[in-house]
C-alpha positions in Angstrom: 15.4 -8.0 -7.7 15.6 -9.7 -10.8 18.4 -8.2 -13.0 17.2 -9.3 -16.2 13.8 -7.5 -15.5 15.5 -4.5 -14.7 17.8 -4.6 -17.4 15.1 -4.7 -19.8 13.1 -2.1 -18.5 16.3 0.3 -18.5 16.7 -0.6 -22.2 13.6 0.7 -22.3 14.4 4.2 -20.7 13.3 3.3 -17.0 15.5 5.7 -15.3 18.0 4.7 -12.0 16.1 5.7 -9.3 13.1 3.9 -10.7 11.2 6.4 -10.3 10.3 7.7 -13.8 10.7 6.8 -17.9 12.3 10.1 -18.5 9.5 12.2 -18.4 8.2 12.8 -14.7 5.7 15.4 -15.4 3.8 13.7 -18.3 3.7 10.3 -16.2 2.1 12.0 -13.5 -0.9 13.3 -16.4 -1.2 10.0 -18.3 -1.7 8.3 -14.8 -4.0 10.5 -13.6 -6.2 10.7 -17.1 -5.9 7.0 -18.6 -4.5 3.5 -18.8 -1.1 3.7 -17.6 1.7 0.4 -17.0 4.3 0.5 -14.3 6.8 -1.6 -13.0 6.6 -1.8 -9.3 10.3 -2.5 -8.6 10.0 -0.6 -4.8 8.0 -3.6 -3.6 9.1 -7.3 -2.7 8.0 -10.5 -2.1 8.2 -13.2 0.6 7.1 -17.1 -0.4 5.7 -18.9 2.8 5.6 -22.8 1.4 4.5 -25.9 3.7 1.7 -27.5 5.1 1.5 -25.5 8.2 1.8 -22.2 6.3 -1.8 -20.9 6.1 -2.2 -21.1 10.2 1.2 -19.9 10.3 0.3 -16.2 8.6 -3.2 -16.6 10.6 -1.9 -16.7 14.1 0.6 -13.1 13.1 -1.3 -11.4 11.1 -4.1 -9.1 11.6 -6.8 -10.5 8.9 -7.7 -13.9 7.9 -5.6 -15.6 6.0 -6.9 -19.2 6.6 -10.0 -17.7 4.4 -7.7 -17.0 1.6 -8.3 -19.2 -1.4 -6.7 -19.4 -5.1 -9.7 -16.8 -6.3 -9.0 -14.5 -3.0 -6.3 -12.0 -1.9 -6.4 -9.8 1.2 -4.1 -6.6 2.8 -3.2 -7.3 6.4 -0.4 -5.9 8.8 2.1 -7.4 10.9 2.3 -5.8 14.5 4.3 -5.5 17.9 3.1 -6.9 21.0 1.7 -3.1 21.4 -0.2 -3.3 18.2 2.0 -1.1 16.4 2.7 -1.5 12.9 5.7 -3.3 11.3 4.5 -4.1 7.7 1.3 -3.7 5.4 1.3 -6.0 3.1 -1.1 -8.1 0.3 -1.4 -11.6 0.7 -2.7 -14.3 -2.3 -2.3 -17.6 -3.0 0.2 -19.1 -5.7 -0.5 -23.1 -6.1 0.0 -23.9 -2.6 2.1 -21.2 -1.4 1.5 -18.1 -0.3 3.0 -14.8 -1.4 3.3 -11.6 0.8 3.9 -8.4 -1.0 5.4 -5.2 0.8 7.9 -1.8 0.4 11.2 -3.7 0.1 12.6 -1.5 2.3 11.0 -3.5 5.0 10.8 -6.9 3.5 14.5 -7.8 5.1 13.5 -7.4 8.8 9.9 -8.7 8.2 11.3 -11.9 6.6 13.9 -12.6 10.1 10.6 -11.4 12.2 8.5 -14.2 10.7 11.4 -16.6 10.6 11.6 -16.5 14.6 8.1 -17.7 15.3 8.5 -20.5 12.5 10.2 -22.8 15.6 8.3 -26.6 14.9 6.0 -25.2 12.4 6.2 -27.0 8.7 6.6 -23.8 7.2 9.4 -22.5 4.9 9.8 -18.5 4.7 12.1 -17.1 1.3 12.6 -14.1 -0.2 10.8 -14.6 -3.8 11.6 -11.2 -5.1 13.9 -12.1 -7.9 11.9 -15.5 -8.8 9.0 -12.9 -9.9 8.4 -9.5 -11.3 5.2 -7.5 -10.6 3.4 -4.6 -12.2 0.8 -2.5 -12.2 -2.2 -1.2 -14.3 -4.5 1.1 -14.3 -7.7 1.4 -15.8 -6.9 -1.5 -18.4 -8.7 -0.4 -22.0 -8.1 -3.7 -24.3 -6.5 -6.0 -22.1 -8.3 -9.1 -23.0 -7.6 -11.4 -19.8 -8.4 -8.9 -17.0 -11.7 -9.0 -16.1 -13.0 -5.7 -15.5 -16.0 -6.7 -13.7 -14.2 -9.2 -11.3 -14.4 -7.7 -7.4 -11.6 -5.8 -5.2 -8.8 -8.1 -3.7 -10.4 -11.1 -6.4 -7.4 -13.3 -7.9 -7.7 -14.8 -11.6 -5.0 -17.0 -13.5 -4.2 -15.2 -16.9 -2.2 -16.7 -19.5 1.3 -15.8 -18.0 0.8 -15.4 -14.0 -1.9 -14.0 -11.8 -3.8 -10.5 -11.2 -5.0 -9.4 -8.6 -7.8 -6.7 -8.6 -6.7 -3.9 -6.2 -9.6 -1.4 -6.1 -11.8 0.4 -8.9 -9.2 1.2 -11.3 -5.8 -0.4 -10.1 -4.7 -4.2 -10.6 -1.3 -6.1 -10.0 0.1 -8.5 -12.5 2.6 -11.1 -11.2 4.5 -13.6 -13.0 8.2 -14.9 -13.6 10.3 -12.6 -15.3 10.2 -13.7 -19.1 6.7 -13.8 -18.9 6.8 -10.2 -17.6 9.0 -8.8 -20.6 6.5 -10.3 -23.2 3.8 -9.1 -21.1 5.4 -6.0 -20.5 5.5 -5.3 -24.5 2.2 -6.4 -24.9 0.4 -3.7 -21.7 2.6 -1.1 -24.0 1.1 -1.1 -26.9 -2.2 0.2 -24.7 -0.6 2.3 -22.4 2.2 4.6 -21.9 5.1 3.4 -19.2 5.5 5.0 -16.0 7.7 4.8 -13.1 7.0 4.2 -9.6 6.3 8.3 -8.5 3.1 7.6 -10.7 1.8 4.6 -9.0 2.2 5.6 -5.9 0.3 9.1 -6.6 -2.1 6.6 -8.0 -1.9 4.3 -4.7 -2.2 8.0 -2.9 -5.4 8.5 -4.8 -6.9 5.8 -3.6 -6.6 6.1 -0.5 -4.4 2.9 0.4 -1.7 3.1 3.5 1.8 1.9 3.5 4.1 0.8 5.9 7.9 1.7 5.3 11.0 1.7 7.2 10.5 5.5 8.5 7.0 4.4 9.7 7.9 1.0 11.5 5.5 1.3 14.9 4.4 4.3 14.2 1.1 3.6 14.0 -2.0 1.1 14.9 -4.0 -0.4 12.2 -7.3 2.0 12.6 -4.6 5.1 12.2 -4.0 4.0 8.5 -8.1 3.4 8.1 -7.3 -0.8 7.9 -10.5 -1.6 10.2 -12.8 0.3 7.0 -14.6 -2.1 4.5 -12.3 -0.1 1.4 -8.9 -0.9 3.0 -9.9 -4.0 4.4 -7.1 -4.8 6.7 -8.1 -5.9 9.8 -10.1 -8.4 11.0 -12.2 -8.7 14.5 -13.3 -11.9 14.4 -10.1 -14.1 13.9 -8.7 -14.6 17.0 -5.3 -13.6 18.7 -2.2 -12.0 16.6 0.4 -10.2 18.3 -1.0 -6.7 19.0 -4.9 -7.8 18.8 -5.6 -6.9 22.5 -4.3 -3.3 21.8 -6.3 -3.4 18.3 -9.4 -4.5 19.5 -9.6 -2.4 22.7 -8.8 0.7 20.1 -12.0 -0.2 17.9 -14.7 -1.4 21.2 -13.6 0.4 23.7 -12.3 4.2 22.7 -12.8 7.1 19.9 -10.1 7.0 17.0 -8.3 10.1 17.5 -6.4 9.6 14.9 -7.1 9.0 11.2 -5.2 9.3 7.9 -6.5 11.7 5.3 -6.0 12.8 1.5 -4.3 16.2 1.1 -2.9 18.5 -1.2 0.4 20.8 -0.9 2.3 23.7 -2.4 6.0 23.5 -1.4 9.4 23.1 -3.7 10.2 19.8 -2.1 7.9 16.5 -1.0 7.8 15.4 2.8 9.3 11.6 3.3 7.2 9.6 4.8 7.3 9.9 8.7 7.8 13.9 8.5 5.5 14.8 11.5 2.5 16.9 11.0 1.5 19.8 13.5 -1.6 22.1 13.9 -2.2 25.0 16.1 -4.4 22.8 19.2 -0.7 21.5 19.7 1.9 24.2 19.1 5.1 22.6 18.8 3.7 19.3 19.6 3.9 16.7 16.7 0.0 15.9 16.3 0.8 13.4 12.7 2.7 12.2 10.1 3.0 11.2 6.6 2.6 8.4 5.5 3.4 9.0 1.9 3.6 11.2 -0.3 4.4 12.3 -4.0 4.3 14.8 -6.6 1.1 15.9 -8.3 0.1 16.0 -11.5 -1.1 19.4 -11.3 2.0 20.8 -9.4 2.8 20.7 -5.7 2.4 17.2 -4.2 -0.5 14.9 -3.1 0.1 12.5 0.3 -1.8 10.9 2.5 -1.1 11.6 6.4 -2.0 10.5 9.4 -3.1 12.8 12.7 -5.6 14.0 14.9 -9.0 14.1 13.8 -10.0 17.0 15.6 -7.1 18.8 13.8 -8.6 17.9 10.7 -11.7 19.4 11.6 -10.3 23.1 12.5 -8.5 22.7 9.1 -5.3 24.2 10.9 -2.2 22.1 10.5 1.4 22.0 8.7 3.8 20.3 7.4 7.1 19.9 8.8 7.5 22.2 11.2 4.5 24.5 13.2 5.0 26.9 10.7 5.4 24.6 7.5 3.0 24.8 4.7 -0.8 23.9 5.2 -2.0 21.7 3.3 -5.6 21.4 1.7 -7.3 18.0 2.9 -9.4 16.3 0.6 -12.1 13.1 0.6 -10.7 10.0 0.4 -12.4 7.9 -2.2 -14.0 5.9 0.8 -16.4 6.9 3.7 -15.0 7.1 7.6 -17.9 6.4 9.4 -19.1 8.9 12.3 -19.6 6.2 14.7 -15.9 6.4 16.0 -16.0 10.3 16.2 -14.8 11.2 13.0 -16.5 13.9 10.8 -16.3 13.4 7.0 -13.1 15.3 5.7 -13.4 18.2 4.1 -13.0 19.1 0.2 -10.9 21.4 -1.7 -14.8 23.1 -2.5 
């Protein structure tokens, strides 16, 4: 993590954790009502460089990264042999390199996991997270190089880096450090600041799974709703990656009993991310988990889990324990198709 980034943010009233400019609460509103700017200092970046580098991420990953071009970027996963997840993680171009971006809490082990398949391959794997800052935006108002129009996951060069499009309302800026300061004061005078509790509620909203150190092989790509055309993280028609037999038999060949959903809680403290989830078909069985989760701006907290679908459907399941709170599940802002079993999830209505 670049120091001078961070130093200039905490000049600027970022606080320790990260997580917040000082004011938590008001954050939380300004994200979830306007344009807001945030630094996203909990996620890293890997560089794979060479001429072998584009099959290299092909052959381990589970969507197409030989498809990938300078105007393209795309999420994918990295999996066991058991097609359990290790990483989630967007993928784009930079001149001739890639860059992966994931939780940094993860990037370490990822980064020596790549580096053992690399054997003969012309491919050179480094951690790039200091040689680049990232941030994100949501719903830009005024910001005259970002192309509101342009597509999900498209890539366009601005003046001082690239930007990726994430969904409807969110994009990622990345560019080298200095570049991020001036741009940083520029986004400001559109938007308040926020820390990374904001984005992720905002990341939350949308609906968009990640992979973190509690959560290594915890779950299989259609768990996390990858395989749907919103998340976009899988794909069936690119040949082998470790885990693809167990991936593909999951979509052809069986229901989804599992699925990850939007829901609401009242509690005095947040679930990390691989609390388990139970409901009252399995007692004191784990039936879930969380996958993340953060404050709200209305109070209580917002997260995304993942657990049985039919647990869903009889609206009875908690938090924590068998007798934790019960949560109020909400649509995500995509469609789960019934075709794999799944009933629409319910509303807060």
């Amino acid at each position: 993590m670049n120091m001078q980034w961070i130093n200039f943010l905490s000049q600027r009233g970022m606080s320790e954790t990260h997580m917040d400019f000082g004011a938590a609460a008001q954050e939380l509103r300004a994200a979830q009502d306007g344009m807001v700017v945030a630094p996203l200092l909990d996620c890293g970046l890997i560089r794979a460089s060479g001429v072998d580098a584009s099959v290299f991420l092909h052959n381990l990953l589970t969507n197409d990264v030989s498809g990938i071009d300078a105007a393209t970027a795309r999420f994918a996963g990295m999996c066991t042999p058991k097609g359990r997840l290790l990483a989630s993680m967007l993928i784009w171009h930079t001149g001739e390199d890639f860059l992966l971006m994931m939780p940094s809490d993860v990037l370490a082990g990822i980064l020596k996991k790549l580096s053992m398949y690399v054997l003969r391959s012309k491919v050179k794997l480094t951690d790039a997270t200091d040689e680049l800052a990232l941030i994100g935006v949501s719903r830009p108002v005024g910001v005259i190089d970002l192309n509101t129009d342009a597509a999900a996951h498209s890539v366009a060069a601005i003046s001082d880096g690239s930007a990726i499009r994430l969904d409807t309302t969110r994009w990622l800026l990345c560019m080298t450090p200095t570049a991020a300061m001036a741009r940083w004061s520029e986004l400001r005078t559109h938007a308040p600041a926020v820390g990374t509790q904001a984005w992720q509620w905002l990341e939350i909203q949308a609906g968009q799974p990640r992979v973190v150190a509690a959560t290594q092989e915890a779950f299989v790509p259609q768990m996390l709703n990858m395989e749907l055309p919103a998340v976009a993280g899988v794909s069936f028609t690119k040949g082998c990656y470790p885990g693809q037999e167990i991936v593909a038999r999951t979509q052809y060949l069986g229901k989804i009993k599992r699925r990850m959903f939007g829901v609401h809680f009242d509690h005095t403290e947040k679930f990390l991310a691989g609390a388990p989830v139970f409901s009252a078909q399995t007692g004191e069985q784990q039936c879930g988990s969380v996958v993340s989760c953060t404050p709200a701006p209305s109070g209580g907290f917002d997260a995304l889990i993942c657990v049985q679908s039919s647990a869903i459907e009889t609206g009875e399941i908690n938090l924590g324990t068998p007798t934790g709170p019960r949560p109020r599940v909400h649509a995500l802002p995509y469609a789960m198709g019934a075709d794999d079993g799944v009933s629409p999830a319910p509303t807060d209505d």
